[in-house]
C-alpha positions in Angstrom: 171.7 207.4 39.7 172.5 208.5 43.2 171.9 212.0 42.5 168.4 210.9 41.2 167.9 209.0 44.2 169.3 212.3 46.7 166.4 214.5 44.7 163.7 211.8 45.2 164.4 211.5 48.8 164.8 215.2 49.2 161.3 215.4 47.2 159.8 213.0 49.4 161.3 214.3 52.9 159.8 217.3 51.9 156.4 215.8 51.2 156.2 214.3 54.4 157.1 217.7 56.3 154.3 219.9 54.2 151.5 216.7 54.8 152.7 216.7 58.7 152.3 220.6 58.4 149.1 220.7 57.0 147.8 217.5 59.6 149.1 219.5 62.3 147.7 222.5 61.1 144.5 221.3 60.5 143.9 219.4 63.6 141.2 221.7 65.4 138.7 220.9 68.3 135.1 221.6 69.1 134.4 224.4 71.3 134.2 223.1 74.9 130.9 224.0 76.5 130.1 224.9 80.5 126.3 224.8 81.8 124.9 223.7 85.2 123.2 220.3 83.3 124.6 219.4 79.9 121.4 216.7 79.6 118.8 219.7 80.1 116.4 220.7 77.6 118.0 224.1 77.5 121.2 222.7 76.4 119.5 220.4 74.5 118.0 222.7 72.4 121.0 224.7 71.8 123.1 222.4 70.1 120.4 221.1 68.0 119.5 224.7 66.8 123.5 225.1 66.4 125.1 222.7 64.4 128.4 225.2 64.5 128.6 223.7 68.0 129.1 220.1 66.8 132.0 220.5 64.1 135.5 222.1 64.1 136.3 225.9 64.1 138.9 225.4 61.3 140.8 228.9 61.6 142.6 230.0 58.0 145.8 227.6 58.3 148.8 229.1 57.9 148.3 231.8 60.2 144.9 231.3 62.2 145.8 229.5 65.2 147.7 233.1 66.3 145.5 234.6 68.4 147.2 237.9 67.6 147.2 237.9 64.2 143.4 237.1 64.3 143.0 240.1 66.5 145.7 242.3 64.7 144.1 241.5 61.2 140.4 242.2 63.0 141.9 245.3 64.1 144.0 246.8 61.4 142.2 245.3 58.4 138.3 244.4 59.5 136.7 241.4 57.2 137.7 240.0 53.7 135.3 241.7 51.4 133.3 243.4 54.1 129.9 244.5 52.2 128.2 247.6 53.0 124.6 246.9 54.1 122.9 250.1 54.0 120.6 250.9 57.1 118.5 254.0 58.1 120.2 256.2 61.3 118.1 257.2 64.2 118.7 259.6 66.8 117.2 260.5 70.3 118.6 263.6 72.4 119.4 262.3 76.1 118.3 263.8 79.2 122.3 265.5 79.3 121.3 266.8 76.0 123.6 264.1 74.7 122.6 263.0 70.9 123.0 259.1 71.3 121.9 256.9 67.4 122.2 253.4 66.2 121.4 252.1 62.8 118.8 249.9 62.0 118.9 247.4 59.0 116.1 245.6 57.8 116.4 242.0 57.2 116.4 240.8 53.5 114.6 237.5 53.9 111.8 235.4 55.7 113.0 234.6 59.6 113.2 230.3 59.4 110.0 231.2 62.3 108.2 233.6 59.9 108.4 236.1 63.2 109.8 239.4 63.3 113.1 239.3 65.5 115.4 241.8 66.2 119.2 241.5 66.7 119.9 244.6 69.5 123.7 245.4 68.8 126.3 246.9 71.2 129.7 246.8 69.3 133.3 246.9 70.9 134.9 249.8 72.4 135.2 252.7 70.2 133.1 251.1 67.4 129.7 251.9 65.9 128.0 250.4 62.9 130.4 251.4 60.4 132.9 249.0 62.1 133.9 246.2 59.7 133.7 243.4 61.2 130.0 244.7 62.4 128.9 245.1 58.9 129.3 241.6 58.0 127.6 240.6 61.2 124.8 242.2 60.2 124.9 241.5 56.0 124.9 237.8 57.4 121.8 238.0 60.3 120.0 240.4 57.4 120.5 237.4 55.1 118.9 235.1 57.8 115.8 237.1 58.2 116.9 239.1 61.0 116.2 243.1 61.3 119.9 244.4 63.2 120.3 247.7 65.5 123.3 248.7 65.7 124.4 251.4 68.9 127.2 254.1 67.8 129.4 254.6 70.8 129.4 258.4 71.3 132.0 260.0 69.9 132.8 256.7 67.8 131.9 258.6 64.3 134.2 261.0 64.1 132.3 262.8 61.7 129.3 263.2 63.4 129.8 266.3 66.2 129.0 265.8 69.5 126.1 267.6 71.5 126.9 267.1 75.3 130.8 267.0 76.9 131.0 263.2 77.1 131.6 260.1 75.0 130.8 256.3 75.6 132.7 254.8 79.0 132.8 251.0 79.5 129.6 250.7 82.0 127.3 253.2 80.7 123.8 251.7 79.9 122.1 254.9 78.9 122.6 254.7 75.4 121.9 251.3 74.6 118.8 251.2 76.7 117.3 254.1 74.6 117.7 252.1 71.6 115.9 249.2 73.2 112.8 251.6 73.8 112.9 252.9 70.5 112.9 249.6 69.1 110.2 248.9 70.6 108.0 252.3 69.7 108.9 251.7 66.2 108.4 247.5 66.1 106.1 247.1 68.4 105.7 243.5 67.2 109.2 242.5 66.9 111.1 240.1 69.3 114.5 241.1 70.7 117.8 239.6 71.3 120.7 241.5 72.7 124.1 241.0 71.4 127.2 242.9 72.9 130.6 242.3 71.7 133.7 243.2 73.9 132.6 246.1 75.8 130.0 246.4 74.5 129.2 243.0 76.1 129.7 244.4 79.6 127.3 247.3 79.0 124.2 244.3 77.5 125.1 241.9 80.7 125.3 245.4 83.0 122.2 246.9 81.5 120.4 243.2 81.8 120.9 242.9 85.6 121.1 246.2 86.9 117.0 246.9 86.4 114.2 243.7 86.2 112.5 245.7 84.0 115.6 245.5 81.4 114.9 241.6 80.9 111.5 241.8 79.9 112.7 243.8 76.9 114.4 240.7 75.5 114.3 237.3 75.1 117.5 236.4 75.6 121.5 237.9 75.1 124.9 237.2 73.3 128.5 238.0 75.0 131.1 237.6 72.8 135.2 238.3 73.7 134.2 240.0 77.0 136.1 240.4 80.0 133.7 240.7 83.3 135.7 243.1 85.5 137.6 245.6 84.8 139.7 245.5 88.4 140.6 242.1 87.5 141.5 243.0 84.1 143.2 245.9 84.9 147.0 244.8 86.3 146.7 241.6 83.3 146.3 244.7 80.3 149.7 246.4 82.3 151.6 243.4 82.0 153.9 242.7 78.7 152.8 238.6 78.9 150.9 238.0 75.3 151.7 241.5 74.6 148.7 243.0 76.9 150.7 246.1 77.2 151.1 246.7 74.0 147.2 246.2 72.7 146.5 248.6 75.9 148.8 250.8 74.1 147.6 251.0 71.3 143.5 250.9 72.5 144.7 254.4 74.5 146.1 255.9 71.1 142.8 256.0 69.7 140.9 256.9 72.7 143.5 259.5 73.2 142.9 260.7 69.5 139.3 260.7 69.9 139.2 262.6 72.8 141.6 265.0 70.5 139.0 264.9 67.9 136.2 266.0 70.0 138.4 268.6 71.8 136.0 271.9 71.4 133.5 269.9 73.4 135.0 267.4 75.3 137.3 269.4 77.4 135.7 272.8 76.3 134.0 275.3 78.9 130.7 273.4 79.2 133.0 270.4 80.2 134.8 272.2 82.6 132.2 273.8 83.7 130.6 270.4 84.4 133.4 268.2 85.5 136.4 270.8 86.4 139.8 271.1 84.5 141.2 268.6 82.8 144.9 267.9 82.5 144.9 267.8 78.8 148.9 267.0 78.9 147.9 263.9 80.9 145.7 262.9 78.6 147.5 263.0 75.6 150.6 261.5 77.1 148.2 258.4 78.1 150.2 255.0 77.0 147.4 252.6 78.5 143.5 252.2 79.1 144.4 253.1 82.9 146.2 256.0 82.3 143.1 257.2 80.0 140.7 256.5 82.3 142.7 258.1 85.4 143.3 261.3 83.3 139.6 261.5 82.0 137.1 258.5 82.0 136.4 258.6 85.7 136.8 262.6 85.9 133.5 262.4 83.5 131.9 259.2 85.2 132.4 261.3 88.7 134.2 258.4 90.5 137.0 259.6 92.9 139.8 256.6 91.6 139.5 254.2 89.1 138.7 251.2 91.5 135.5 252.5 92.5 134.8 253.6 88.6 135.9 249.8 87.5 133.4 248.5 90.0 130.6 250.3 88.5 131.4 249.7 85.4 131.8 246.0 85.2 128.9 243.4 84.5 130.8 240.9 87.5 128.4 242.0 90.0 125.0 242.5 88.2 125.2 239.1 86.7 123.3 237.3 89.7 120.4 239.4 88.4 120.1 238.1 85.2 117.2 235.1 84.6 116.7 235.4 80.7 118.7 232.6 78.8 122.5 233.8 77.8 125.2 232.5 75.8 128.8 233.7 76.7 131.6 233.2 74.2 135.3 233.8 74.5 138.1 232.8 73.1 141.4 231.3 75.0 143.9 232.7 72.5 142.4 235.9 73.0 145.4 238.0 74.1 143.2 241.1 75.1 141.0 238.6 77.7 142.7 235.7 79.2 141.0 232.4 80.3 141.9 233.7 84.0 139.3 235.9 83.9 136.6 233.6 82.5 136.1 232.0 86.3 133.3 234.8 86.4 131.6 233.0 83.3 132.0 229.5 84.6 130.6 231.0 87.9 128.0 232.2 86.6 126.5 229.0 84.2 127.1 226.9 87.8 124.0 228.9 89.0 122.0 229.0 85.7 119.6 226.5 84.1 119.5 228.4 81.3 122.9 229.5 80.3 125.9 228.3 78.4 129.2 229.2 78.5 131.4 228.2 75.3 135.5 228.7 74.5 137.0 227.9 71.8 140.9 227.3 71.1 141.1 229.8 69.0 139.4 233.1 67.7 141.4 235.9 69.1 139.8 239.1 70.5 136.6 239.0 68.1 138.6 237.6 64.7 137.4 234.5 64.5 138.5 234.3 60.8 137.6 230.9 59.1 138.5 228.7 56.3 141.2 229.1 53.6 144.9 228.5 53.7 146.0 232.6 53.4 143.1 234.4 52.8 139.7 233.1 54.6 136.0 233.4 54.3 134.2 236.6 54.1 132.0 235.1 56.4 133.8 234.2 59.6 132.9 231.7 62.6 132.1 234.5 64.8 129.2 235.7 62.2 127.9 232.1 61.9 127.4 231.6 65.6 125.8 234.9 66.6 123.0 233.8 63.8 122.6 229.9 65.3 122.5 231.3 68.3 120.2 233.5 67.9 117.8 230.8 66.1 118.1 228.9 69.3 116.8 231.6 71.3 114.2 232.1 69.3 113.4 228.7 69.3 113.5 228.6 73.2 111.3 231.7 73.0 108.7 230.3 70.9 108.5 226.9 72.9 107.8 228.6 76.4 105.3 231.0 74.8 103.3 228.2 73.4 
Protein backbone atom coordinates (compact mmCIF):
# COMPACT_ATOMS: atom_id res chain seq x y z
CA UNK A 1 0.00 0.00 0.00
CA UNK A 2 2.75 2.57 0.69
CA UNK A 3 4.58 1.71 -2.33
CA UNK A 4 1.26 2.43 -4.26
CA UNK A 5 0.99 5.55 -2.47
CA UNK A 6 5.10 6.49 -3.23
CA UNK A 7 4.23 5.83 -7.23
CA UNK A 8 1.04 8.00 -7.00
CA UNK A 9 2.75 10.80 -5.40
CA UNK A 10 5.71 10.46 -7.61
CA UNK A 11 3.05 10.34 -10.62
CA UNK A 12 1.49 13.30 -9.35
CA UNK A 13 4.81 15.43 -8.39
CA UNK A 14 5.62 14.80 -11.76
CA UNK A 15 2.32 16.08 -13.14
CA UNK A 16 2.52 19.23 -11.45
CA UNK A 17 6.24 19.85 -12.73
CA UNK A 18 5.30 19.11 -16.63
CA UNK A 19 1.77 21.50 -16.16
CA UNK A 20 4.15 24.21 -14.36
CA UNK A 21 6.53 23.61 -17.40
CA UNK A 22 4.13 23.94 -19.96
CA UNK A 23 2.28 27.27 -17.98
CA UNK A 24 5.62 28.64 -17.75
CA UNK A 25 6.46 27.89 -21.15
CA UNK A 26 3.50 29.07 -22.55
CA UNK A 27 3.21 32.35 -20.85
CA UNK A 28 4.12 34.84 -23.81
CA UNK A 29 3.38 38.66 -24.14
CA UNK A 30 2.16 41.02 -26.84
CA UNK A 31 4.70 42.88 -28.72
CA UNK A 32 5.24 46.22 -27.06
CA UNK A 33 4.78 49.08 -29.48
CA UNK A 34 6.67 52.76 -29.60
CA UNK A 35 5.02 55.79 -31.74
CA UNK A 36 4.95 59.54 -31.08
CA UNK A 37 0.81 59.21 -30.26
CA UNK A 38 -0.56 55.72 -29.61
CA UNK A 39 -4.41 57.42 -29.98
CA UNK A 40 -3.49 58.66 -33.65
CA UNK A 41 -5.27 57.52 -36.58
CA UNK A 42 -2.01 56.14 -37.94
CA UNK A 43 -1.67 53.84 -35.08
CA UNK A 44 -5.06 53.34 -35.09
CA UNK A 45 -5.22 51.93 -38.27
CA UNK A 46 -2.41 49.73 -37.82
CA UNK A 47 -3.58 47.60 -35.18
CA UNK A 48 -6.91 47.31 -36.66
CA UNK A 49 -5.45 46.10 -40.12
CA UNK A 50 -3.07 43.75 -37.80
CA UNK A 51 -4.75 41.62 -35.56
CA UNK A 52 -1.08 39.78 -35.06
CA UNK A 53 -0.45 42.92 -32.96
CA UNK A 54 -3.25 42.21 -30.44
CA UNK A 55 -2.50 38.40 -29.42
CA UNK A 56 0.52 36.41 -28.22
CA UNK A 57 3.67 35.51 -30.31
CA UNK A 58 3.57 31.91 -29.01
CA UNK A 59 7.22 30.66 -30.13
CA UNK A 60 7.45 26.59 -30.59
CA UNK A 61 7.66 25.57 -26.65
CA UNK A 62 10.26 23.64 -25.83
CA UNK A 63 12.90 25.45 -27.49
CA UNK A 64 11.49 28.85 -28.87
CA UNK A 65 12.09 31.27 -26.22
CA UNK A 66 16.10 30.79 -27.24
CA UNK A 67 16.86 33.48 -29.23
CA UNK A 68 19.77 31.43 -30.60
CA UNK A 69 18.25 28.54 -31.40
CA UNK A 70 15.61 30.56 -33.41
CA UNK A 71 18.43 32.19 -35.15
CA UNK A 72 20.71 29.03 -35.40
CA UNK A 73 17.76 26.90 -36.81
CA UNK A 74 16.92 30.11 -39.22
CA UNK A 75 20.38 29.91 -40.16
CA UNK A 76 21.45 26.27 -40.55
CA UNK A 77 18.07 24.81 -41.44
CA UNK A 78 15.74 27.80 -43.19
CA UNK A 79 11.73 27.07 -42.69
CA UNK A 80 9.77 23.71 -41.95
CA UNK A 81 8.62 22.64 -45.29
CA UNK A 82 9.82 25.72 -47.17
CA UNK A 83 7.87 25.58 -50.67
CA UNK A 84 9.39 26.63 -53.79
CA UNK A 85 7.36 29.45 -55.38
CA UNK A 86 8.59 29.70 -58.78
CA UNK A 87 9.31 33.34 -60.12
CA UNK A 88 10.65 34.71 -63.45
CA UNK A 89 14.56 36.35 -63.00
CA UNK A 90 15.34 39.72 -64.39
CA UNK A 91 18.48 41.33 -65.00
CA UNK A 92 19.78 44.91 -65.71
CA UNK A 93 23.65 45.60 -66.43
CA UNK A 94 24.86 48.52 -63.98
CA UNK A 95 26.69 51.59 -64.98
CA UNK A 96 30.11 49.49 -63.48
CA UNK A 97 29.00 46.89 -65.92
CA UNK A 98 27.91 45.08 -62.85
CA UNK A 99 24.88 42.44 -63.71
CA UNK A 100 22.55 43.19 -60.63
CA UNK A 101 18.68 40.72 -60.80
CA UNK A 102 15.93 40.05 -58.48
CA UNK A 103 13.06 37.68 -58.98
CA UNK A 104 9.68 38.58 -59.42
CA UNK A 105 6.65 36.27 -58.34
CA UNK A 106 3.32 36.87 -59.23
CA UNK A 107 0.65 36.75 -56.69
CA UNK A 108 -1.78 33.79 -56.72
CA UNK A 109 -4.94 35.44 -55.53
CA UNK A 110 -7.12 38.69 -55.51
CA UNK A 111 -5.33 41.56 -53.13
CA UNK A 112 -8.37 41.99 -50.08
CA UNK A 113 -8.25 45.93 -52.10
CA UNK A 114 -8.60 44.38 -55.63
CA UNK A 115 -5.32 46.69 -56.42
CA UNK A 116 -2.18 45.62 -57.76
CA UNK A 117 0.54 45.90 -54.89
CA UNK A 118 3.97 44.99 -54.92
CA UNK A 119 6.08 43.64 -51.98
CA UNK A 120 9.89 45.27 -52.96
CA UNK A 121 12.32 42.73 -51.22
CA UNK A 122 15.81 43.28 -49.90
CA UNK A 123 16.83 40.00 -48.04
CA UNK A 124 19.68 39.66 -45.27
CA UNK A 125 23.26 39.73 -45.86
CA UNK A 126 24.50 37.26 -48.28
CA UNK A 127 20.97 36.13 -49.23
CA UNK A 128 18.96 36.34 -52.46
CA UNK A 129 15.59 34.81 -53.37
CA UNK A 130 16.57 31.39 -53.01
CA UNK A 131 17.04 31.96 -49.30
CA UNK A 132 14.65 29.81 -47.28
CA UNK A 133 13.12 31.63 -45.06
CA UNK A 134 12.53 34.24 -48.14
CA UNK A 135 10.64 31.70 -50.05
CA UNK A 136 8.03 31.26 -47.52
CA UNK A 137 7.80 34.98 -47.24
CA UNK A 138 6.88 35.22 -50.43
CA UNK A 139 4.62 31.66 -50.93
CA UNK A 140 2.62 33.47 -48.00
CA UNK A 141 2.30 37.43 -49.51
CA UNK A 142 1.66 35.49 -53.06
CA UNK A 143 -1.18 33.66 -51.26
CA UNK A 144 -2.45 37.09 -50.02
CA UNK A 145 -2.59 38.68 -53.37
CA UNK A 146 0.55 40.25 -53.33
CA UNK A 147 3.13 40.19 -56.49
CA UNK A 148 6.96 39.88 -54.50
CA UNK A 149 10.51 41.20 -55.97
CA UNK A 150 13.02 39.79 -54.62
CA UNK A 151 16.89 41.60 -54.88
CA UNK A 152 19.87 38.88 -55.17
CA UNK A 153 22.73 40.32 -53.32
CA UNK A 154 25.70 40.17 -55.89
CA UNK A 155 27.70 37.49 -55.57
CA UNK A 156 24.93 35.75 -53.28
CA UNK A 157 24.15 32.94 -56.10
CA UNK A 158 27.08 31.26 -56.28
CA UNK A 159 26.17 29.84 -59.48
CA UNK A 160 25.47 32.69 -61.29
CA UNK A 161 29.14 34.41 -62.41
CA UNK A 162 29.87 37.73 -61.74
CA UNK A 163 30.35 40.62 -64.40
CA UNK A 164 32.16 43.55 -62.55
CA UNK A 165 34.92 43.05 -59.46
CA UNK A 166 32.45 43.71 -56.68
CA UNK A 167 29.74 42.04 -54.62
CA UNK A 168 26.90 43.54 -52.37
CA UNK A 169 28.40 45.75 -49.17
CA UNK A 170 26.02 46.70 -46.27
CA UNK A 171 25.05 50.46 -47.60
CA UNK A 172 24.95 50.08 -51.21
CA UNK A 173 21.59 51.34 -52.74
CA UNK A 174 22.41 50.79 -56.31
CA UNK A 175 21.06 47.53 -56.79
CA UNK A 176 17.94 47.76 -55.11
CA UNK A 177 17.00 51.05 -56.56
CA UNK A 178 17.29 49.56 -60.12
CA UNK A 179 14.79 47.06 -59.23
CA UNK A 180 12.45 49.72 -57.93
CA UNK A 181 12.59 51.40 -61.56
CA UNK A 182 12.17 48.29 -63.27
CA UNK A 183 9.24 47.58 -61.27
CA UNK A 184 7.92 50.33 -62.20
CA UNK A 185 8.62 50.08 -66.27
CA UNK A 186 7.12 46.71 -66.17
CA UNK A 187 3.96 47.45 -63.59
CA UNK A 188 3.36 50.68 -64.27
CA UNK A 189 0.11 50.35 -62.35
CA UNK A 190 1.22 48.55 -59.42
CA UNK A 191 1.71 49.99 -55.80
CA UNK A 192 4.89 49.41 -53.83
CA UNK A 193 5.92 48.60 -50.47
CA UNK A 194 9.55 48.15 -49.45
CA UNK A 195 10.54 45.40 -47.16
CA UNK A 196 14.28 44.91 -46.02
CA UNK A 197 15.23 42.36 -43.69
CA UNK A 198 18.69 42.61 -41.68
CA UNK A 199 20.87 44.38 -43.91
CA UNK A 200 19.02 44.38 -46.22
CA UNK A 201 16.88 46.67 -43.99
CA UNK A 202 19.66 49.27 -43.72
CA UNK A 203 20.08 49.48 -47.59
CA UNK A 204 15.60 50.16 -47.85
CA UNK A 205 15.83 52.84 -44.83
CA UNK A 206 19.44 54.22 -46.54
CA UNK A 207 18.05 54.17 -50.03
CA UNK A 208 14.60 55.88 -48.58
CA UNK A 209 16.32 58.94 -46.98
CA UNK A 210 19.32 59.51 -48.87
CA UNK A 211 17.26 60.90 -52.20
CA UNK A 212 13.43 62.59 -51.92
CA UNK A 213 12.80 61.21 -55.06
CA UNK A 214 13.28 57.50 -53.44
CA UNK A 215 9.92 57.97 -51.35
CA UNK A 216 7.77 58.75 -53.97
CA UNK A 217 8.53 55.29 -55.33
CA UNK A 218 6.69 53.70 -52.46
CA UNK A 219 4.10 53.89 -50.22
CA UNK A 220 5.51 52.92 -47.34
CA UNK A 221 8.50 50.31 -45.80
CA UNK A 222 9.19 47.22 -43.48
CA UNK A 223 12.51 46.86 -41.19
CA UNK A 224 12.69 43.78 -39.79
CA UNK A 225 15.92 42.49 -37.31
CA UNK A 226 18.03 45.49 -38.32
CA UNK A 227 20.67 47.12 -36.59
CA UNK A 228 20.96 51.03 -37.48
CA UNK A 229 24.74 51.66 -37.31
CA UNK A 230 27.27 49.78 -37.91
CA UNK A 231 29.98 51.83 -35.56
CA UNK A 232 27.69 51.14 -32.89
CA UNK A 233 27.35 47.61 -33.69
CA UNK A 234 30.64 47.10 -34.42
CA UNK A 235 32.63 46.63 -30.73
CA UNK A 236 28.99 44.64 -29.46
CA UNK A 237 29.60 41.76 -32.68
CA UNK A 238 33.61 41.64 -31.10
CA UNK A 239 32.36 40.90 -27.81
CA UNK A 240 31.72 37.03 -26.60
CA UNK A 241 28.41 38.32 -24.44
CA UNK A 242 25.29 36.22 -26.17
CA UNK A 243 27.93 34.68 -28.30
CA UNK A 244 28.22 37.93 -30.77
CA UNK A 245 31.66 36.75 -31.47
CA UNK A 246 30.89 33.71 -32.52
CA UNK A 247 27.75 34.58 -35.06
CA UNK A 248 30.51 37.29 -36.41
CA UNK A 249 32.52 34.36 -36.85
CA UNK A 250 30.75 32.46 -38.54
CA UNK A 251 28.95 35.53 -40.87
CA UNK A 252 32.93 36.17 -42.00
CA UNK A 253 33.26 32.34 -42.98
CA UNK A 254 30.82 32.66 -45.58
CA UNK A 255 31.75 36.02 -46.80
CA UNK A 256 35.21 34.78 -46.67
CA UNK A 257 34.07 31.77 -48.87
CA UNK A 258 32.23 33.81 -51.23
CA UNK A 259 34.81 36.08 -51.83
CA UNK A 260 36.88 32.62 -52.48
CA UNK A 261 34.13 31.64 -54.80
CA UNK A 262 34.24 34.63 -56.97
CA UNK A 263 38.13 34.76 -56.83
CA UNK A 264 38.89 35.02 -60.84
CA UNK A 265 36.94 38.33 -60.62
CA UNK A 266 36.86 39.60 -57.38
CA UNK A 267 40.48 39.92 -56.66
CA UNK A 268 41.52 39.32 -60.46
CA UNK A 269 43.48 41.99 -62.65
CA UNK A 270 40.32 44.10 -63.44
CA UNK A 271 40.01 44.30 -59.50
CA UNK A 272 43.36 45.27 -59.00
CA UNK A 273 43.43 47.25 -61.54
CA UNK A 274 40.50 49.14 -60.06
CA UNK A 275 41.02 49.03 -56.33
CA UNK A 276 44.96 47.99 -55.98
CA UNK A 277 46.25 44.65 -54.35
CA UNK A 278 44.53 42.82 -52.12
CA UNK A 279 45.92 40.90 -49.27
CA UNK A 280 44.28 37.70 -50.16
CA UNK A 281 46.05 35.97 -46.89
CA UNK A 282 44.16 38.63 -44.83
CA UNK A 283 41.21 37.89 -46.25
CA UNK A 284 41.03 34.42 -45.88
CA UNK A 285 42.38 34.47 -42.30
CA UNK A 286 39.32 36.91 -41.55
CA UNK A 287 37.51 35.47 -38.07
CA UNK A 288 34.94 38.53 -37.87
CA UNK A 289 32.75 41.00 -40.08
CA UNK A 290 35.48 43.73 -39.15
CA UNK A 291 38.35 41.88 -40.16
CA UNK A 292 36.34 41.22 -43.64
CA UNK A 293 35.59 44.45 -44.16
CA UNK A 294 39.13 45.97 -43.11
CA UNK A 295 40.81 43.34 -45.54
CA UNK A 296 38.30 43.99 -48.47
CA UNK A 297 34.81 45.64 -48.02
CA UNK A 298 36.07 49.17 -47.64
CA UNK A 299 39.20 48.61 -50.13
CA UNK A 300 36.17 48.11 -52.75
CA UNK A 301 33.72 50.81 -51.16
CA UNK A 302 37.00 53.31 -51.39
CA UNK A 303 36.82 54.39 -47.76
CA UNK A 304 40.28 54.90 -46.14
CA UNK A 305 39.20 52.86 -42.49
CA UNK A 306 36.18 51.23 -41.61
CA UNK A 307 34.77 54.11 -39.48
CA UNK A 308 34.26 56.34 -42.25
CA UNK A 309 32.90 53.17 -44.46
CA UNK A 310 30.42 52.27 -41.37
CA UNK A 311 29.22 55.77 -41.46
CA UNK A 312 28.23 55.60 -45.01
CA UNK A 313 26.93 52.70 -44.82
CA UNK A 314 24.49 52.84 -42.01
CA UNK A 315 20.71 54.05 -42.36
CA UNK A 316 21.34 56.12 -38.54
CA UNK A 317 21.85 59.26 -40.32
CA UNK A 318 19.46 59.26 -43.35
CA UNK A 319 16.54 58.43 -41.24
CA UNK A 320 15.57 62.15 -40.51
CA UNK A 321 14.80 62.07 -44.17
CA UNK A 322 12.33 59.66 -44.35
CA UNK A 323 8.33 61.08 -44.29
CA UNK A 324 6.56 57.89 -45.81
CA UNK A 325 4.85 55.68 -43.05
CA UNK A 326 7.41 52.77 -41.61
CA UNK A 327 7.16 49.99 -39.35
CA UNK A 328 10.38 48.79 -37.60
CA UNK A 329 10.57 45.35 -35.97
CA UNK A 330 13.16 43.80 -33.88
CA UNK A 331 13.51 41.36 -31.68
CA UNK A 332 15.11 41.63 -27.91
CA UNK A 333 16.41 38.05 -27.89
CA UNK A 334 18.02 38.74 -30.99
CA UNK A 335 21.64 37.88 -30.17
CA UNK A 336 23.09 39.36 -33.56
CA UNK A 337 21.18 43.03 -32.62
CA UNK A 338 20.72 43.94 -29.07
CA UNK A 339 18.00 46.16 -27.64
CA UNK A 340 21.02 48.71 -27.00
CA UNK A 341 21.06 49.54 -30.31
CA UNK A 342 17.26 50.01 -30.85
CA UNK A 343 17.50 53.81 -29.08
CA UNK A 344 17.97 54.82 -32.90
CA UNK A 345 14.44 53.25 -33.51
CA UNK A 346 12.78 54.69 -30.52
CA UNK A 347 14.47 57.99 -31.64
CA UNK A 348 13.28 58.00 -34.60
CA UNK A 349 9.17 57.08 -33.92
CA UNK A 350 9.53 60.23 -31.16
CA UNK A 351 9.72 62.52 -34.31
CA UNK A 352 7.27 60.53 -36.58
CA UNK A 353 3.43 60.70 -36.86
CA UNK A 354 3.44 58.07 -38.95
CA UNK A 355 5.79 55.38 -37.69
CA UNK A 356 5.81 52.49 -35.30
CA UNK A 357 8.26 50.82 -33.76
CA UNK A 358 7.42 47.19 -32.39
CA UNK A 359 9.76 44.39 -30.20
CA UNK A 360 8.84 41.53 -29.30
CA UNK A 361 10.30 39.08 -26.52
CA UNK A 362 11.25 36.79 -28.61
CA UNK A 363 12.06 35.96 -32.41
CA UNK A 364 15.76 35.86 -32.63
CA UNK A 365 17.66 37.36 -35.59
CA UNK A 366 14.75 36.88 -38.27
CA UNK A 367 13.45 33.17 -36.85
CA UNK A 368 10.43 34.01 -35.54
CA UNK A 369 9.36 30.26 -35.57
CA UNK A 370 5.72 29.80 -34.30
CA UNK A 371 3.49 27.28 -32.79
CA UNK A 372 4.08 23.55 -32.04
CA UNK A 373 5.78 21.94 -29.02
CA UNK A 374 9.17 20.49 -31.28
CA UNK A 375 8.46 21.19 -34.62
CA UNK A 376 6.51 24.61 -35.57
CA UNK A 377 4.43 26.04 -38.33
CA UNK A 378 5.56 26.30 -41.80
CA UNK A 379 4.31 29.53 -41.60
CA UNK A 380 6.12 31.58 -38.94
CA UNK A 381 5.20 34.93 -37.04
CA UNK A 382 7.58 36.83 -38.97
CA UNK A 383 5.70 35.84 -42.40
CA UNK A 384 2.32 36.68 -40.89
CA UNK A 385 3.32 40.25 -39.92
CA UNK A 386 5.16 41.40 -43.04
CA UNK A 387 1.61 40.49 -44.81
CA UNK A 388 -0.71 42.51 -42.02
CA UNK A 389 1.52 45.01 -42.23
CA UNK A 390 1.63 45.44 -45.46
CA UNK A 391 -2.45 45.39 -45.69
CA UNK A 392 -2.20 48.29 -43.26
CA UNK A 393 -0.17 50.26 -45.54
CA UNK A 394 -2.18 49.71 -48.11
CA UNK A 395 -5.03 50.63 -46.25
CA UNK A 396 -3.28 53.97 -45.12
CA UNK A 397 -2.44 54.42 -48.89
CA UNK A 398 -5.82 54.06 -50.18
CA UNK A 399 -7.40 56.38 -47.40
CA UNK A 400 -5.14 59.46 -48.20
CA UNK A 401 -5.51 58.94 -51.92
CA UNK A 402 -9.24 59.12 -51.66
Amino acid sequence: MSLTVALTGFVCICFYGIVKFLNLASTCSLPDLYAKDKTSTFVSTILASCPILMEAYMPPLLWGKSGHLQTIIYAKMGRVKSPLPQGERIEKIMADQATMSFDVFQPQSVHPTEKDFTLAVCPGIANSSESLYIRTLVDHAQKNGYRVAVLNHLGALRYVRLTAPRIFNYGETGEYNSMIDEIIRLYPNTTIIAVGCSMGANIVLKYLGEDKSHEKKVIGALSLCQGYDANDAKPLLLSWESGRRMYSYFMAVNLRNLIKHHKDILLGKEAIARYGPFDEDAIYASSSLLDIDVSYSLKTAEFRNYQEYYHWASCKQYLKGIEIPLIILNAKDDPIVPPVLYETAKKYVESRDNCIFLTTDHGGHLGYFEGGILTPNTITWLDRAVVEFSHALCQIHLKNHI
